[in-house]
C-alpha positions as CSV (number, residue, x, y, z in Angstrom):
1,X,18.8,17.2,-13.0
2,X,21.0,14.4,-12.7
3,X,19.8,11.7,-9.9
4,X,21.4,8.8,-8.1
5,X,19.9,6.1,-6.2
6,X,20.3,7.7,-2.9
7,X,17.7,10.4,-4.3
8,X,15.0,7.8,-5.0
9,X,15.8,4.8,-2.4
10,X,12.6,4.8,0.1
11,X,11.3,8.1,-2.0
12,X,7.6,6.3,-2.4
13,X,7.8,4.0,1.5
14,X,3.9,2.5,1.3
15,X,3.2,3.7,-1.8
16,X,2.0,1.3,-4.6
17,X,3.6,0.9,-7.9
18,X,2.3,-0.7,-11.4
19,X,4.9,-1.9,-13.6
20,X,4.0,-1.7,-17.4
21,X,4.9,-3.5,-19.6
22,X,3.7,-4.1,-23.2
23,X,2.2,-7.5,-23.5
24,X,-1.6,-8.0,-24.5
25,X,-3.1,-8.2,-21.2
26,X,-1.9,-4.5,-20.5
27,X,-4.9,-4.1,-22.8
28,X,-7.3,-4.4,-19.7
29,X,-5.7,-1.5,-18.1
30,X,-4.7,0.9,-20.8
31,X,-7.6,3.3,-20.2
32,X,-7.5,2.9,-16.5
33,X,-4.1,4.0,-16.0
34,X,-4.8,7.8,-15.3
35,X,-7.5,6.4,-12.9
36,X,-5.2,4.4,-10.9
37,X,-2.3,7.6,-11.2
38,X,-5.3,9.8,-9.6
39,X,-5.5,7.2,-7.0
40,X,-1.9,7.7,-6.0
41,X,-0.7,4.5,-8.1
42,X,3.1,5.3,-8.7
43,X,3.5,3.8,-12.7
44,X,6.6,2.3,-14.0
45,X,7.1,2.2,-18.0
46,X,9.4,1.3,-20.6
47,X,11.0,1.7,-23.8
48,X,8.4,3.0,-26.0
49,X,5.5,3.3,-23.6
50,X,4.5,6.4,-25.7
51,X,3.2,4.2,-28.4
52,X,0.8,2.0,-26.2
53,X,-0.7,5.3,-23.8
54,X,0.2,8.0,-24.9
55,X,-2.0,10.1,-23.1
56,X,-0.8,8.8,-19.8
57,X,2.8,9.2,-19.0
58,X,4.6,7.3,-16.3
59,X,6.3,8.8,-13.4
60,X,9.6,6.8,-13.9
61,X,10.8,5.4,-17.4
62,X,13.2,2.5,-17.6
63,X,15.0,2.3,-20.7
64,X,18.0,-0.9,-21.2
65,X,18.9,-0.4,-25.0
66,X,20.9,1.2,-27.1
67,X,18.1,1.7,-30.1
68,X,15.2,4.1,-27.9
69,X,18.4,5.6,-26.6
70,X,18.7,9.3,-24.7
71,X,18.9,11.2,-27.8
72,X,16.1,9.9,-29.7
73,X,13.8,10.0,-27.0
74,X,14.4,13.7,-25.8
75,X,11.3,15.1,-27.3
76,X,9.2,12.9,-25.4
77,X,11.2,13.0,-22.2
78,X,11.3,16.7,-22.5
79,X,7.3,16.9,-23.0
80,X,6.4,14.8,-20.1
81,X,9.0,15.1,-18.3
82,X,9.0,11.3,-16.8
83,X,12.2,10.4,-14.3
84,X,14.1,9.0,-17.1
85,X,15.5,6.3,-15.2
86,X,18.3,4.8,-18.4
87,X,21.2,2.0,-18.5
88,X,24.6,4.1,-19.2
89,X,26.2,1.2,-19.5
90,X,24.4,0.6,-22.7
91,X,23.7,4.2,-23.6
92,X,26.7,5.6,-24.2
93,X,25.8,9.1,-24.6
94,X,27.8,11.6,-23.2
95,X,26.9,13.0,-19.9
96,X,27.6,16.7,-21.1
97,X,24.9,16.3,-23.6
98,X,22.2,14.6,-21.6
99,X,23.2,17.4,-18.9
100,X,22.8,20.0,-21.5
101,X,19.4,18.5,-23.5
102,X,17.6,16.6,-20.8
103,X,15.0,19.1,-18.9
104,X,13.7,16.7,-15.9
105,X,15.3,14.4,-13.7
106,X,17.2,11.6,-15.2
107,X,18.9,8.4,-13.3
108,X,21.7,6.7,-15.0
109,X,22.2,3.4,-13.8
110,X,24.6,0.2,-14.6
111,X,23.7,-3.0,-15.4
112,X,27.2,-4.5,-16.2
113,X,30.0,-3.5,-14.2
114,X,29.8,-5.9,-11.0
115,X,32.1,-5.7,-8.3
116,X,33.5,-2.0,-9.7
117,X,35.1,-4.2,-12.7
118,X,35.6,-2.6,-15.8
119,X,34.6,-5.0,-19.0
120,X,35.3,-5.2,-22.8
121,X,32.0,-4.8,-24.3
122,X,31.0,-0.8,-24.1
123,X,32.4,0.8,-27.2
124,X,35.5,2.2,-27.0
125,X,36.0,0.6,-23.6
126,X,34.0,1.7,-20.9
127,X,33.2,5.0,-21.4
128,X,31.1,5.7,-18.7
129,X,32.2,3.2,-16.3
130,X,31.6,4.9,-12.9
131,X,34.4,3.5,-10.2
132,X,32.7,2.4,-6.8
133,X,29.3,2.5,-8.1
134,X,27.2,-0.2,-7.6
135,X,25.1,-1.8,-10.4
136,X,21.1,-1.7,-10.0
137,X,21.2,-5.6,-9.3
138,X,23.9,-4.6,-6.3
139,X,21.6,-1.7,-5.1
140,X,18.8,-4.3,-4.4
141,X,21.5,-6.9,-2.9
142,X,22.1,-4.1,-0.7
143,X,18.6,-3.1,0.6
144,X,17.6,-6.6,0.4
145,X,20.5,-8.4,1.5
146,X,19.6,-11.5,-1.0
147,X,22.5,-13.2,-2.9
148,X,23.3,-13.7,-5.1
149,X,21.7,-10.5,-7.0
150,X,20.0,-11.1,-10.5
151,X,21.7,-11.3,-13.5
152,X,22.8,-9.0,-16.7
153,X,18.7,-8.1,-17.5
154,X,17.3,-10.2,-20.3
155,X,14.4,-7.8,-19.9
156,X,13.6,-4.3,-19.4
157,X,10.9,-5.6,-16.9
158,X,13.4,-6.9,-14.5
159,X,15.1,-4.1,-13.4
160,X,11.2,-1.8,-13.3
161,X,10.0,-4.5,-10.7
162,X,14.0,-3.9,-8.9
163,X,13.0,-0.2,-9.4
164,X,9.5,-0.8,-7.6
165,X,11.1,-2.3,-4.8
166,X,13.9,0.5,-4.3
167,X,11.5,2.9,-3.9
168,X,9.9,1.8,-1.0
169,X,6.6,0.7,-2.5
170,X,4.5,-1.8,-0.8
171,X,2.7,-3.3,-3.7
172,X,4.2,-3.8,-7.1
173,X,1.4,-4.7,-10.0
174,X,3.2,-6.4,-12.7
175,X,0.8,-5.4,-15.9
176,X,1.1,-6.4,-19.1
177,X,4.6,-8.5,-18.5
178,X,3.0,-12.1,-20.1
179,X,6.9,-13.2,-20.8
180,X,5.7,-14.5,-24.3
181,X,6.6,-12.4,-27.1
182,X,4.4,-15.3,-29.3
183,X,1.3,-13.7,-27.2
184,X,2.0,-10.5,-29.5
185,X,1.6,-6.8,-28.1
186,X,-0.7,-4.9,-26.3
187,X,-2.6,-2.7,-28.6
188,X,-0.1,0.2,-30.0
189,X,-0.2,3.3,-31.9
190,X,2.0,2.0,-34.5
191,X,1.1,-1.6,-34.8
192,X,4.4,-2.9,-33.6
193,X,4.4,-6.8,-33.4
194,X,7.6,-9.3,-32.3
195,X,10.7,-9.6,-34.3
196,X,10.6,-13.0,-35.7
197,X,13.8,-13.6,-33.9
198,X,12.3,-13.2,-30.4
199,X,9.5,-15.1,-30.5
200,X,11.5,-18.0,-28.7
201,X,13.2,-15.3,-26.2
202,X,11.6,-16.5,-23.4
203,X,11.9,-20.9,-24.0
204,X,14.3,-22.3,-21.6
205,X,16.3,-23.4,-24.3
206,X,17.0,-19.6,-24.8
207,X,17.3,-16.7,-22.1
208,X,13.9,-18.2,-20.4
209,X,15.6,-20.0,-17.9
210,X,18.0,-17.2,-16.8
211,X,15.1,-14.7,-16.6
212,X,12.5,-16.8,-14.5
213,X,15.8,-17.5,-12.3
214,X,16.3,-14.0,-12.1
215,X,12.6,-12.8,-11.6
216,X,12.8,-15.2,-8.2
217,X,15.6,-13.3,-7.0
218,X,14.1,-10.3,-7.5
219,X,10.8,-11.9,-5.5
220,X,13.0,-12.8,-2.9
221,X,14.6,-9.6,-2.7
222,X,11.1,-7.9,-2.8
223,X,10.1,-10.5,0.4
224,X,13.0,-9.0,2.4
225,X,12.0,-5.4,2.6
226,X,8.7,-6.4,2.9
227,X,7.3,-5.6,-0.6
228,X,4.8,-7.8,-2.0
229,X,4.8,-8.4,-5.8
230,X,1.5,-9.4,-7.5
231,X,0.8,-10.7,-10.9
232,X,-2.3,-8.6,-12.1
233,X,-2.7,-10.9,-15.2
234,X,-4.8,-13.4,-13.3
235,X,-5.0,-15.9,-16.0
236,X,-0.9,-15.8,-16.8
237,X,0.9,-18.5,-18.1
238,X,3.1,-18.0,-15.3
239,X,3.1,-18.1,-11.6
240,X,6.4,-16.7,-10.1
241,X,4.2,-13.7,-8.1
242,X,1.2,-14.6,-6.3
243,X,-1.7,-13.1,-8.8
244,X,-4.1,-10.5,-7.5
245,X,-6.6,-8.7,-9.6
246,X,-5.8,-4.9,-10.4
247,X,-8.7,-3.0,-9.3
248,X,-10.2,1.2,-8.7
């Protein structure tokens, strides 16, 4: 069924939240993650979180690309049935078919069109430009009343950690997000390792400065309503979010 924000805004008020993504130190929690979903832990994935737990699917799954794109993925959303929480700005798959294909809940969100502005870069225009909706980085401007709001989303991870804090949760866990793709992945069904090409992604001479930038507003944003984000990687490289161990 299709969702909007107003569905899930304040859905989870107190609950806590883990936000997974796949770097190497989501290797300590891998086989505690239906533990802490027992203990009431609302989790966040990404992409293909399927190769890294399989046996534990997420509650909401955030998806930016147009390569794991609806289509692909409906086995696996169909199967376990996730909220499929996916950028329509980027996947430009036509509503009548994710209506028609898609069995659970699914939340299309933009990431582009600021301000109700159409742009140039969808394919064939844009196609499923939405007039007087507001983009995910608006949504938390909104709650949070922070400007200015975060940028375009140089990573998935942004806009789970923006998710976290539009549900309501109290505590976001950031997990396996090491913002290093040299650092390699977490341990994965299919041996997936970095692209050449990213291994620089997140240098300040690239799209590092834009995202830590970004990742503060989303802190401050998170400050505002009263959620408080932790790192759970206590021995990160980085130390935008206070660190806080993860624990049962």
């Amino acid at each position: 069924m299709l969702l909007t924000f107003d569905d899930v805004i304040s859905s989870h008020r107190g609950q806590r939240c883990i936000v997974l993504g796949h770097g190497p130190s989501l290797n300590d929690h891998i086989d505690k993650l239906q533990a802490y979903k027992d203990q009431g832990y609302i989790l966040i994935g990404c992409n293909t979180w399927n190769e890294f737990y399989p046996e534990c699917a997420p509650q909401y799954w955030v998806n930016v690309n147009n390569q794991d794109h609806s289509q692909n993925l409906m086995p696996i959303i169909n199967k376990h049935k996730p909220i499929w929480v996916y950028a329509d700005s980027v996947d430009l798959t036509s509503k009548r078919w994710i209506d028609t294909h898609i069995e659970g809940d699914y939340l299309p969100y933009d990431q582009r069109h600021y301000n109700s502005k159409k742009c140039g870069s969808c394919r064939g225009g844009c196609v499923n430009f939405i007039p007087n909706r507001l983009t995910i980085q608006e949504e938390l401007q909104k709650i949070s009343g922070v400007k200015p709001h975060y940028g375009g989303g140089h990573t998935v991870a942004l806009h789970m950690l923006t998710l976290g804090i539009l549900l309501g949760c109290s505590e976001v866990y950031a997990v396996g997000i090491d913002l290093n793709y040299r650092l390699g992945y977490a341990k994965n069904t299919v041996n997936r390792t970095p692209l050449r090409g990213d291994l620089n992604y997140y240098d300040k001479e690239n799209y590092g400065s834009d995202i830590f930038k970004d990742l503060n507003i989303i802190n401050d944003s998170a400050k505002s309503v009263g959620t408080k984000i932790y790192n759970a990687n206590v021995d990160s490289e980085w130390d935008l979010f206070e660190t806080k161990e993860l624990k049962l």
